[in-house]
C-alpha positions in Angstrom: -106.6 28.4 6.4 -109.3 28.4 9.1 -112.2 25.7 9.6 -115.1 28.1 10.7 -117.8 25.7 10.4 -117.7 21.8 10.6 -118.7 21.2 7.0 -116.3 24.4 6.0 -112.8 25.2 5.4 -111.7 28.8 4.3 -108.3 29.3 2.2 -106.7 32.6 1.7 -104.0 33.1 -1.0 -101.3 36.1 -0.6 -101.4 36.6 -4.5 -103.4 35.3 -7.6 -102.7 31.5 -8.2 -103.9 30.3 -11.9 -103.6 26.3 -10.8 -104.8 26.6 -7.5 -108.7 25.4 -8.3 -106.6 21.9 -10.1 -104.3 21.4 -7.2 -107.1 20.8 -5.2 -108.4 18.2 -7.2 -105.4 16.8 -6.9 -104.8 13.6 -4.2 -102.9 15.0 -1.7 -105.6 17.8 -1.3 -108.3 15.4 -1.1 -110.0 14.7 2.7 -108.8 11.6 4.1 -110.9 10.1 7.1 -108.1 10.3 10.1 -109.0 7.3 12.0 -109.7 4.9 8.9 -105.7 5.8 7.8 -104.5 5.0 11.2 -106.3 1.7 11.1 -104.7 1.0 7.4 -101.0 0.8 9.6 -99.2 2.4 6.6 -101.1 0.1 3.7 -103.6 2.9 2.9 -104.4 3.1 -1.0 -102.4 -0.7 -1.2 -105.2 -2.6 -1.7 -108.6 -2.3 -2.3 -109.5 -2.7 1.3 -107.1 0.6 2.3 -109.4 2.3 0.6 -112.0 4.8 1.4 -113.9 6.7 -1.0 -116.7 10.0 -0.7 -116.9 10.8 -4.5 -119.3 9.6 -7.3 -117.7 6.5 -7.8 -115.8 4.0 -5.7 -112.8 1.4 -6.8 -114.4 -2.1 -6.8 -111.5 -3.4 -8.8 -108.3 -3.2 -10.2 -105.2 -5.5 -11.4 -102.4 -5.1 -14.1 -105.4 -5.0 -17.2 -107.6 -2.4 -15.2 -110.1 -1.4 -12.8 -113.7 -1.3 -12.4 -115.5 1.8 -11.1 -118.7 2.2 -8.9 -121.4 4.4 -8.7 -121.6 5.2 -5.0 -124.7 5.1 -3.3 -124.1 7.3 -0.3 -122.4 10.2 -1.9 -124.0 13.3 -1.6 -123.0 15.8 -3.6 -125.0 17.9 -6.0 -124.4 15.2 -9.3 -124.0 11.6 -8.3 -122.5 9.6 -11.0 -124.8 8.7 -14.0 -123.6 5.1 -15.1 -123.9 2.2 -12.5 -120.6 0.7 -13.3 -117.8 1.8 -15.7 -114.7 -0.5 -16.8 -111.3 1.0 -17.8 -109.4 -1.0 -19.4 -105.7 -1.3 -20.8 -104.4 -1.5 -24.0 -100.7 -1.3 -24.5 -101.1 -2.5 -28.3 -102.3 0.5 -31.0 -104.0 -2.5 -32.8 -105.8 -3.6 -29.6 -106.6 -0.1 -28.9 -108.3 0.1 -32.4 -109.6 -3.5 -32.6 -111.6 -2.7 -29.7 -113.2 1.1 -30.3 -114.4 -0.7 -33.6 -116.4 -3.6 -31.7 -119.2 -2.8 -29.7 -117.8 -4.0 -26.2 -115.8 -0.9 -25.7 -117.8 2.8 -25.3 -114.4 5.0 -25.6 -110.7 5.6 -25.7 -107.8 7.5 -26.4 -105.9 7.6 -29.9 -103.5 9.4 -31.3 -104.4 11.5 -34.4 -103.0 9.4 -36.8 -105.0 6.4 -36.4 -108.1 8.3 -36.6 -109.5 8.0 -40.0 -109.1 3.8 -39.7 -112.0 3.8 -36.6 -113.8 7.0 -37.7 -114.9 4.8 -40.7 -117.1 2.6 -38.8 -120.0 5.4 -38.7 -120.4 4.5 -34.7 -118.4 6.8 -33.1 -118.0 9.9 -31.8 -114.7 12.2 -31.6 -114.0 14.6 -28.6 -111.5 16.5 -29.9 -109.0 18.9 -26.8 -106.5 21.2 -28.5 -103.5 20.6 -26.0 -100.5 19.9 -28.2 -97.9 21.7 -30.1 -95.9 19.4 -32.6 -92.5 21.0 -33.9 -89.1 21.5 -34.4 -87.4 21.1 -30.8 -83.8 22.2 -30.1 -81.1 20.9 -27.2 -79.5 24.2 -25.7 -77.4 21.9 -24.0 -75.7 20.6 -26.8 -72.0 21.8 -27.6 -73.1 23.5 -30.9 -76.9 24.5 -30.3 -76.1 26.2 -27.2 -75.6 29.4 -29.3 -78.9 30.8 -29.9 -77.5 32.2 -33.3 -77.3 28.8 -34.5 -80.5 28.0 -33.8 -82.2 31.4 -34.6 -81.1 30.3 -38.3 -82.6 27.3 -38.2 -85.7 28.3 -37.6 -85.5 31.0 -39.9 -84.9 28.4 -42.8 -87.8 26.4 -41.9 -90.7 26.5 -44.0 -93.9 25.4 -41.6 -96.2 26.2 -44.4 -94.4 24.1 -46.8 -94.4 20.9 -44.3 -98.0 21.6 -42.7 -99.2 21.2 -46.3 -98.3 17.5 -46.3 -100.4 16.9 -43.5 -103.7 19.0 -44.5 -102.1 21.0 -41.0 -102.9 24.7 -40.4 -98.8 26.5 -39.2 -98.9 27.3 -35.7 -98.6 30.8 -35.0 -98.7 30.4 -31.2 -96.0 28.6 -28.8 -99.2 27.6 -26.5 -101.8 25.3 -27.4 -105.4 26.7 -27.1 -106.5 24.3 -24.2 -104.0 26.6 -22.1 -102.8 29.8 -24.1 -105.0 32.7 -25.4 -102.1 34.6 -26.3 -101.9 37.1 -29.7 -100.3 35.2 -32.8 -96.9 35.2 -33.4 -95.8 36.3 -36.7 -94.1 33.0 -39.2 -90.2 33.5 -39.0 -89.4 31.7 -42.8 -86.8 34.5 -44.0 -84.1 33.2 -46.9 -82.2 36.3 -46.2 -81.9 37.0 -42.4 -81.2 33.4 -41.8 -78.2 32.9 -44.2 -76.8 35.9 -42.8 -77.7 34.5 -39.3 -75.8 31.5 -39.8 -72.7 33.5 -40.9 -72.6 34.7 -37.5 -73.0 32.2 -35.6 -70.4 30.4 -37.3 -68.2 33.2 -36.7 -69.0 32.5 -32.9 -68.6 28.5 -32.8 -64.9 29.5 -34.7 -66.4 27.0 -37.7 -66.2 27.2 -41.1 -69.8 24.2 -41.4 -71.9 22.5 -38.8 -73.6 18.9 -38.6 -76.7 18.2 -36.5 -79.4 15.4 -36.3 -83.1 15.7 -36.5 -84.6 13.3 -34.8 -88.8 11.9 -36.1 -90.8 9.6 -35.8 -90.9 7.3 -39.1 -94.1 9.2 -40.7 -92.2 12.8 -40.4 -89.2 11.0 -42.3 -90.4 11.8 -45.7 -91.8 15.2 -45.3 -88.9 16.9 -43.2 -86.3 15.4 -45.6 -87.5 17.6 -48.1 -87.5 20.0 -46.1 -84.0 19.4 -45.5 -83.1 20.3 -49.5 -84.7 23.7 -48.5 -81.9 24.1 -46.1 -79.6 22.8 -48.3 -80.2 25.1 -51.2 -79.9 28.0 -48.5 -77.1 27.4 -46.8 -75.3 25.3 -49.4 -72.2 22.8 -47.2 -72.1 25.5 -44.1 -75.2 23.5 -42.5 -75.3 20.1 -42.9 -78.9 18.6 -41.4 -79.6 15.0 -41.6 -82.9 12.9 -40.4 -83.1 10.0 -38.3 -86.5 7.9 -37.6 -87.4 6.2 -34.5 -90.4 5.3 -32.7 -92.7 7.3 -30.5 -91.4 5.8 -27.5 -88.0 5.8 -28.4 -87.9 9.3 -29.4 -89.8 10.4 -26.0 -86.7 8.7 -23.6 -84.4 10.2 -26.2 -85.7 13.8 -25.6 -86.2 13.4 -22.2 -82.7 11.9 -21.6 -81.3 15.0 -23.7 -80.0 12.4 -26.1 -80.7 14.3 -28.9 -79.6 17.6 -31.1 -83.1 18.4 -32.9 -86.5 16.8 -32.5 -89.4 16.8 -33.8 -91.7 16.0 -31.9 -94.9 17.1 -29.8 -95.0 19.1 -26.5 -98.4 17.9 -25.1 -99.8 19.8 -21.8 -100.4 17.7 -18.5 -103.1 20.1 -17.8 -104.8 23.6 -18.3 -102.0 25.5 -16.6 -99.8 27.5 -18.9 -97.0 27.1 -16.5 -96.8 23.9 -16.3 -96.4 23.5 -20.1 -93.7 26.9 -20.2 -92.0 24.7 -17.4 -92.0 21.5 -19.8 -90.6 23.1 -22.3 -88.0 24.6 -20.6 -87.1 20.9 -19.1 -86.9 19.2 -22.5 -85.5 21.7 -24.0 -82.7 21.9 -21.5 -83.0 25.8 -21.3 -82.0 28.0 -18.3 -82.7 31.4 -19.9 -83.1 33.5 -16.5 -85.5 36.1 -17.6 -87.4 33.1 -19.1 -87.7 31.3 -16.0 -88.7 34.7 -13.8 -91.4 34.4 -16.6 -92.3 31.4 -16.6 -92.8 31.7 -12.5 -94.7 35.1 -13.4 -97.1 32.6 -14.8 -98.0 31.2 -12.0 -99.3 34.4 -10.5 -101.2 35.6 -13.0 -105.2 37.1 -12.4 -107.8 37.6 -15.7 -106.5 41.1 -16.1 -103.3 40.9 -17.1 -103.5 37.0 -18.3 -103.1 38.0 -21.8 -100.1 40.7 -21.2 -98.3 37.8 -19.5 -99.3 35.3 -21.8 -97.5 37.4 -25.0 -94.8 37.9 -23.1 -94.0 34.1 -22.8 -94.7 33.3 -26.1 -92.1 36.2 -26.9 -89.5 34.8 -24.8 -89.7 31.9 -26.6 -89.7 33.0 -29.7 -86.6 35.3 -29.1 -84.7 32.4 -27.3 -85.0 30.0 -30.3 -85.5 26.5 -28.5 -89.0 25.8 -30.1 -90.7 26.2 -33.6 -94.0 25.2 -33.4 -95.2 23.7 -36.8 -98.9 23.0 -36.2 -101.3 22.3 -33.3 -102.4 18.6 -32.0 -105.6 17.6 -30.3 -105.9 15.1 -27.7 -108.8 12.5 -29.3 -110.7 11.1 -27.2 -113.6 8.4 -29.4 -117.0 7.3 -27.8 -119.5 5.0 -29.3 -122.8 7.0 -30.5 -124.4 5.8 -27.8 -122.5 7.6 -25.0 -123.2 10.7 -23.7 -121.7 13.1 -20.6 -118.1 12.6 -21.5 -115.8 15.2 -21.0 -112.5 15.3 -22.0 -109.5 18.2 -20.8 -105.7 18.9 -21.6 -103.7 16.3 -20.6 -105.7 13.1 -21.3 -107.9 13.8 -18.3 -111.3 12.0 -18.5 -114.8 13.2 -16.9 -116.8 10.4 -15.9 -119.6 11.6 -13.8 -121.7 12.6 -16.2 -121.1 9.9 -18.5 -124.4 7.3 -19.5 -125.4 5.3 -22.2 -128.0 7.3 -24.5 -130.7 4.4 -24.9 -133.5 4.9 -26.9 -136.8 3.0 -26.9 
């Protein structure tokens, strides 16, 4: 790193590095004016006066329902902010969240796609719409029985996507990557009657068993829908796999997943951000996977240039099909809703919000 000019700094990498451009939008890459932190005596960021700002906007306030952003008059970049003043504010309630998009105080939020026919209604909204999720059938390879990957291999095979996807107007997933950070070719659907009975036989032959019992964990709106599903498994495998279902809420079934208190999920792997790593890595993590050859790929992701992106990319998606810890069923978008009179917002994987551009579209 060298500093050849005052109002330039030069940074060399030793290899290609996919998220290096985001980790330097990132707050410990941001400049920090030396003598203003010193004077802060270890409050800096604490309170709104340990702050310094040199971007579009500055904080003007912020307290446990949310802050208030504004446009700075001495920044000089090449787009100062559009919008004087911008509000975010937080709603911890779904109905508040919705109650508020439908009145006309409120220019934009986040909702999940299941709410978004009850706002969409009102005929004054917009939808952004960022393809950065993958909902489907996740596996423990931690747990005492679903550590063999035969077991779980026949699982998957015995899964009808298309069948499911159908009761939510859903297109099956074909990809282990959501768009916002894959590109990779499609994977083939795995639904095979035959190779997964005989799958099974094996891997009880392995586990020494003559049946196996697991849970699948949903939220209460999967319930229905993957309880058919489970007379599919049923027919197929008859009293040698015995699945049952178990609903919970969003939350709980996030602390459940992430505490590895669970045997199947299903769920939805949603990306932090545009870097295909990051959301191999995540997988990995809730999964509870430590395939070696997957991880020296999922590090091999890290590293990758525009040439062999795609190569790379397969090869993941690959792994993770051959490993068995995921089944994709169908691809989610983050939703991001602004009133018709908004304009400039820009929305990427992981819930991340681009205000700078962002202004009311008035008319005369």
């Amino acid at each position: 790193m060298t500093a050849p000019q005052s109002d330039r700094l030069v940074i060399e990498l030793e290899q290609p590095q996919e998220e290096f451009l985001r980790l330097l939008t990132q707050p410990m890459c941001m400049p920090c004016n030396e003598t203003f932190f010193n004077a802060c005596g270890g409050r800096y960021g604490r309170k709104i006066r340990y702050i310094i700002s040199n971007g579009p906007f500055f904080l003007t306030r912020f307290d446990e329902n949310g802050c208030r952003i504004a446009k700075n008059p001495d920044y000089v970049g090449v787009r100062p902010a559009e919008a004087d003043v911008i509000w975010l504010n937080y709603f911890r309630n779904m109905e508040d969240r919705i109650s508020a998009l439908e009145n006309d105080g409120y220019a934009g939020g986040f909702l999940p796609t299941d709410v978004l026919d009850r706002v969409h209604r009102n005929g004054r909204t917009t939808l952004i719409r960022e393809p950065d999720g993958m909902r489907g059938f996740l596996f423990n390879c931690e747990n005492a029985l679903l550590k063999e990957p035969l077991l779980r291999a026949a699982i998957i095979r015995s899964a009808d996507i298309t069948a499911l996807c159908s009761d939510f107007s859903a297109v099956p997933a074909q990809q282990v990557l959501p768009a916002s950070v894959g590109g990779a070719p499609a994977l083939p659907l795995t639904f095979n009657e035959a190779s997964a009975k005989e799958t099974l036989a094996d891997a009880l032959e392995k586990l020494g068993r003559k049946s196996v019992s697991l849970t699948i964990l949903c939220e209460e709106r999967f319930d229905r829908p993957i309880r058919r599903m489970l007379q599919t498994w049923q027919r197929i495998f008859g009293i040698e796999l015995n699945l049952s279902v178990q609903t919970l809420s969003a939350e709980d079934l996030a602390a459940r997943i992430a505490g590895g208190d669970y045997e199947i999920a299903f769920t939805v792997c949603k990306a932090e951000n545009a870097v295909a790593a990051d959301y191999a890595q995540q997988l990995f993590a809730l999964s509870r996977c430590d395939d070696a050859a997957g991880v020296r790929i999922v590090e091999s992701l890290r590293y990758i240039g525009d040439t062999d992106r795609e190569k790379t990319l397969a090869s993941f998606q690959k792994m993770i099909a051959d490993s068995f810890i995921f089944l994709p069923a169908w691809e989610e978008d983050t939703c991001f809703y602004c009133a018709d009179d908004v304009v400039g917002v820009q929305v990427q994987a992981g819930s991340v919000v681009y205000l700078q551009n962002a202004r009311l579209n008035v008319t005369e």
